[in-house]
N, C-alpha and C positions, 0 to 999 in steps of 0.2 A: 568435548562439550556437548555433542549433538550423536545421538545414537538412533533418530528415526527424523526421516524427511517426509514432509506432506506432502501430498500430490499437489499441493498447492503451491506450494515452493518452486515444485519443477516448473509448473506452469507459468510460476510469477518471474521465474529466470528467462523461460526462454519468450516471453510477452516483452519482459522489458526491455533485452535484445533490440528486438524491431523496434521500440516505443526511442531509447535511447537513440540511433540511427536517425528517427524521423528527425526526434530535437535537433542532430547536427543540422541536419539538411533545413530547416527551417532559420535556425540561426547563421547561416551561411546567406541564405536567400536576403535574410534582412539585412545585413550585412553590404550586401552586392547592393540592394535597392536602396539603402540608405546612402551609396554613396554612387551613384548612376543619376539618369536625367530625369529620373522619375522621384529624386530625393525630396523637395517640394511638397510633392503630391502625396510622398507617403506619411510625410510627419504633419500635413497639414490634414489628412483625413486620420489620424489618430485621435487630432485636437476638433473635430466636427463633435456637436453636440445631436442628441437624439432623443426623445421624450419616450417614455412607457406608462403605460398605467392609466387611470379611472379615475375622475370627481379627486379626492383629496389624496387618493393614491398613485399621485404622478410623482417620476422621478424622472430628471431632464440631467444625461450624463455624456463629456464626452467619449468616444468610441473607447479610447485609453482606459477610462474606468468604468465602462460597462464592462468591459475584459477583466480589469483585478481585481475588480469589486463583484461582479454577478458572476463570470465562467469562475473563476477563481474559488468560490464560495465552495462550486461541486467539488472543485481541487481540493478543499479542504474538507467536506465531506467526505470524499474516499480516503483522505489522509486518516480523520476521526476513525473509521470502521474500522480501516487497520489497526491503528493502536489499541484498539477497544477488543478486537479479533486476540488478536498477538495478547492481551493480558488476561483474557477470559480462558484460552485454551490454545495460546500459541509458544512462542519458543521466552516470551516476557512473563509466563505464566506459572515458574518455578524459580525462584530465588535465587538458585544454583547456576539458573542457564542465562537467568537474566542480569548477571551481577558484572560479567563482562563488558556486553554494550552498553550498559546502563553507567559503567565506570569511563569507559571508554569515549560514549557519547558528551559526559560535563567535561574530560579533559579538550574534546575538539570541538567545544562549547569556549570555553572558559582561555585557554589559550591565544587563538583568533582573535579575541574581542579584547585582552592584554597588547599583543601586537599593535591592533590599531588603535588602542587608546595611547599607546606608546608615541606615535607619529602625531596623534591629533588632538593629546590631550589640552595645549596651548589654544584654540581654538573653540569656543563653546558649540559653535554653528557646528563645524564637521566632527565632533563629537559625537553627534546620535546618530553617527553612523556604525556604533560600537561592533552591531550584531549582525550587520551584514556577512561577514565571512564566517561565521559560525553552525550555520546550516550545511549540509549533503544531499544534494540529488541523487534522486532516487535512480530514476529514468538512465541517468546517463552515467553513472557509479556502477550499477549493476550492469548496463550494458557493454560499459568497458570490458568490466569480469566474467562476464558470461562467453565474448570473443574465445575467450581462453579455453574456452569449454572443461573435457573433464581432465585438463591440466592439473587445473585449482579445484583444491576439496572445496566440495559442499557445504561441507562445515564452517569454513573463511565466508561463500555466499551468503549464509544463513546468517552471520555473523554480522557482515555488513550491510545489510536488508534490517536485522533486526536496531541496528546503530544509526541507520538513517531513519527509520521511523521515531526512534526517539530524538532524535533531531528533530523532525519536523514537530514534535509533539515541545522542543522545549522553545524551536522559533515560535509556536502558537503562543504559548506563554509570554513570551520578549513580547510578542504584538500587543494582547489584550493588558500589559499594562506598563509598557516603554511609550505604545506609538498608538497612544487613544489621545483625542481629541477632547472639546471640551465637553462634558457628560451634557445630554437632555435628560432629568430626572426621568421624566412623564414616559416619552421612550424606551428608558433603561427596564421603568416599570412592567410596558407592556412587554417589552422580550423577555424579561426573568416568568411573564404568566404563560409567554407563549411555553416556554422552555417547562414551566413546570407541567400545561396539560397533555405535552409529550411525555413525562414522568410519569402521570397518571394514567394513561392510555398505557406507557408498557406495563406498570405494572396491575394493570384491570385485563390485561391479555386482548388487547386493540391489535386485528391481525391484518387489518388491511391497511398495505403501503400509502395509498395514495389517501388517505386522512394524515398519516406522518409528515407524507411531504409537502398538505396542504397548509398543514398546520406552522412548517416549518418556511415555507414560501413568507406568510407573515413574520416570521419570528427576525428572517432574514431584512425586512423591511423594515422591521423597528430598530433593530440591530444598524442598520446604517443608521439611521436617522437618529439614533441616541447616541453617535460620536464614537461609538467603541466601532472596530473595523468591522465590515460587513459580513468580509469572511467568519468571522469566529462565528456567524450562524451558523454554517457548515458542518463545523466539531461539536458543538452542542448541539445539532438535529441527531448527529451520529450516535452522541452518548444515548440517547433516549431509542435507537430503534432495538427491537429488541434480537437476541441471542439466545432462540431455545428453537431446539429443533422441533418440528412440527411431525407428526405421526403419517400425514397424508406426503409431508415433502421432504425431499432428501436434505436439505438442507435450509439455516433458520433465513429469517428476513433478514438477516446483517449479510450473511453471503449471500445471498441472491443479487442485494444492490451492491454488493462490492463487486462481485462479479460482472454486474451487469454496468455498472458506470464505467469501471478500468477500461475498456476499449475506448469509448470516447474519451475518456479524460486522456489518455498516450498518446492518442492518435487525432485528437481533434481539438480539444483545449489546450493542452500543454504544445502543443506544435502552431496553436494562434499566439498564446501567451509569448511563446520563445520570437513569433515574426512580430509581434508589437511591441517589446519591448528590447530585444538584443541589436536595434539599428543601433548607431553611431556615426555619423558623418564625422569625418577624417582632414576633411579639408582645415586647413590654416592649424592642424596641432603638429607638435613638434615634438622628438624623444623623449626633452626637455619635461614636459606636461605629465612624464609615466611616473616620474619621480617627484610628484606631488605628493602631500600627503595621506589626499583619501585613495585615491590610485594606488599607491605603493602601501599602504596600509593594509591593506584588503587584498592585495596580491601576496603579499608576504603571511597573512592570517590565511588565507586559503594554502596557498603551497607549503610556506612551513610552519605554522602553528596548528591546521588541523594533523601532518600526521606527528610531527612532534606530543601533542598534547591527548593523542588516539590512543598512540603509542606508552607513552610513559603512564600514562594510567592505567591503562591496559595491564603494560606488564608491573607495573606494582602490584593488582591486584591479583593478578598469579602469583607471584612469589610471594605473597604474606598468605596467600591463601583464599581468599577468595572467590575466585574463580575461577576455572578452567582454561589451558589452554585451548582452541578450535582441533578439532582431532583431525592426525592426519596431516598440520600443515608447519612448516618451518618457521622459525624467527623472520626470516628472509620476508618471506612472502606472507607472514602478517602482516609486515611493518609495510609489505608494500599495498596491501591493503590500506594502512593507514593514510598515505599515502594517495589513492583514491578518495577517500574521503576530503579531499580538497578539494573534488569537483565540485563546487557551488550553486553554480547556473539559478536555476529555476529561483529556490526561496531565495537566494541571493537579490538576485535581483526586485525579486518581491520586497523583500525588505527596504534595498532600498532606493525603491520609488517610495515607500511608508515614511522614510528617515527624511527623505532630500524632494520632496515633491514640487513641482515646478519649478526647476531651479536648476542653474546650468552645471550643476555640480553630479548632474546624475551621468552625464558621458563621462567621467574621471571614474565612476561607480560602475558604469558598464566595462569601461576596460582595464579595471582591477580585477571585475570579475571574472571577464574574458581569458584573460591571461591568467590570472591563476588557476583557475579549470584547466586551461588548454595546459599548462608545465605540471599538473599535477598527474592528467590524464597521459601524458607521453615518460612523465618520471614513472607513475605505478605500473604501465603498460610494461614498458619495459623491465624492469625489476622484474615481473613474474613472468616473465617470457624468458629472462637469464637465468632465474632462482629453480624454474618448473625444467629448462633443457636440462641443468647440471643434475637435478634430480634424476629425469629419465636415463641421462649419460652414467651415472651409477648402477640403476637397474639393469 
């Protein structure tokens, strides 16, 4: 499938390593503090409100969705440049390479959200929770696989790098038109002008950053305020930066900021988002509660419908021809890749705080998600640690 790796690849394997790690350690912590003497104090300053802003440009939010609404935005900012990167001149950039994960990603799409419509279709309320197990973290998918180091081809990396990005590229989609609120025309207005004089700027060759992201700071504020999530500011600032190299720099403004947010976004956003949002206090539940419907719905669409649904479409589209197998790597250790891909976490959970918002149904949603990340992360782990030894033990 893959006959040239970027340097960028390497760099993005062994970033997300560390980036992956922090996530555990931060959703551990909240975890402990969620359920210690300091539980109280931590879910009652989630729920503290905080004001920002000037004259008619105040927004009063509390700390919980300044986190998924404002840090989150950047999260999907660097998501947007990715995708945008990956289809201008990355591994989504040729039909051939891209027919794989692009197959692969609607089966551990489409699958997941089958499962749990399965469990919760009798229910209208815990229905829209269809798409929560449908998404792959990035952070902690590739971090698994990166452990492994040069066990597992490159090719499998590149593979499941390229299948979460279209992941998150198709939860963006689910959000701006599953989990939009009710429209402000007047707002929707001003965000499509902000959105277009970012259009006009890249294509008038507008080469300084800091008018994109000034321009894009509003774009994001109407953006909330018009009912549609605040994030999708993020991925439409991204569409607009531009992608051409510059004669004086090594590389265009789309790599620069991609480069230059991924550090904080691994290690400082995604690691607040994972401590605000993966608490659960434990007290008064019982086994009883896992076999709920959105609970068990969502653990079973993470653990077995993402790699059932990775899988099977995957390899259909090899065998009719379509795409390539990953070079270099077993049936085994695709599937246990796929398999991987049931690590959910992050947009997981993002979703669904969007699905189930104040409302005692999101600790059933945390530890659906919980649990199914954690059997997916210790079922793939192992598979390519058995699949990669019997390898070497042939060599």
């Amino acid at each position: 499938m893959i006959t040239k790796i970027s340097s960028f690849f390497r760099w993005y394997f062994k970033h997300e390593t560390s980036a992956g790690v922090t996530l555990l350690v931060m959703t551990i912590i909240a975890l402990l503090v969620s359920n210690s003497p300091l539980s109280d104090s931590y879910f009652k300053a989630l729920k503290t409100y905080y004001a920002l802003g000037y004259g008619d440009f105040v927004l009063k939010m509390s700390v919980h969705h300044w986190i998924n609404d404002a840090l989150m935005a950047i999260f999907f900012l660097l998501v947007g440049l990715e995708i945008k990167r990956e289809f201008v001149e990355g591994e989504l950039s040729r039909p051939a390479q891209a027919a794989l994960p692009i197959l692969g990603a609607v089966g551990g799409m489409l699958v997941p959200a089958l499962i749990y419509i399965a469990f919760n279709y009798q229910d209208p309320y815990t229905i829209k929770g269809w798409a929560i197990p449908s998404a792959t973290d990035i952070a902690f998918s590739i971090g698994v696989l990166s452990l492994l180091g040069s066990r597992v081809p490159l090719s499998l990396k590149v593979f499941l790098v390229a299948l979460a990005i279209i992941d998150d590229m198709g939860a963006v989609i689910i959000i701006a038109l599953f989990y939009t609120t009710e429209l402000n025309i007047t707002f929707l207005g001003l965000m499509f002008s902000c959105f277009a004089i970012l259009m006009i700027m890249n294509k008038t060759n507008v080469k300084y950053l800091s008018v994109y992201l000034f321009v894009g700071l509003f774009m994001w504020f109407f953006t909330y305020k018009s009912g549609v999530h605040a994030t999708i500011a993020g991925v439409l600032l991204a569409i607009a930066i531009p992608h051409k190299s510059d004669k004086s720099h090594h590389s265009s403004m789309l790599k620069h900021l991609e480069h230059t947010l991924a550090p904080y976004v691994s290690f400082l956003i995604m690691p607040i988002f994972a401590f605000a949002n993966a608490g659960v206090n434990f007290d008064g539940m019982s086994i009883n509660q896992l076999f709920e419907p959105v609970p068990l719905g969502i653990l079973l669409g993470l653990f077995v419908g993402k790699q059932l649904g990775v899988f099977a479409f995957s390899y259909g589209a090899i065998k009719l021809g379509y795409a390539e197998k990953p070079q270099g790597a077993s049936w085994i250790s695709f599937y246990a890749v796929g398999v991987l891909t049931g690590i959910g976490f992050t947009m997981s959970l993002f979703v669904g705080n969007l699905a189930f918002p104040n409302s005692d149904v999101i600790d059933g949603v945390k530890i659906g998600v919980l649990l199914g990340s954690l059997f997916s992360t210790l079922l793939g782990y192992a598979m390519l640690m058995s699949c990669t030894k019997i390898k070497n033990a042939a060599i």
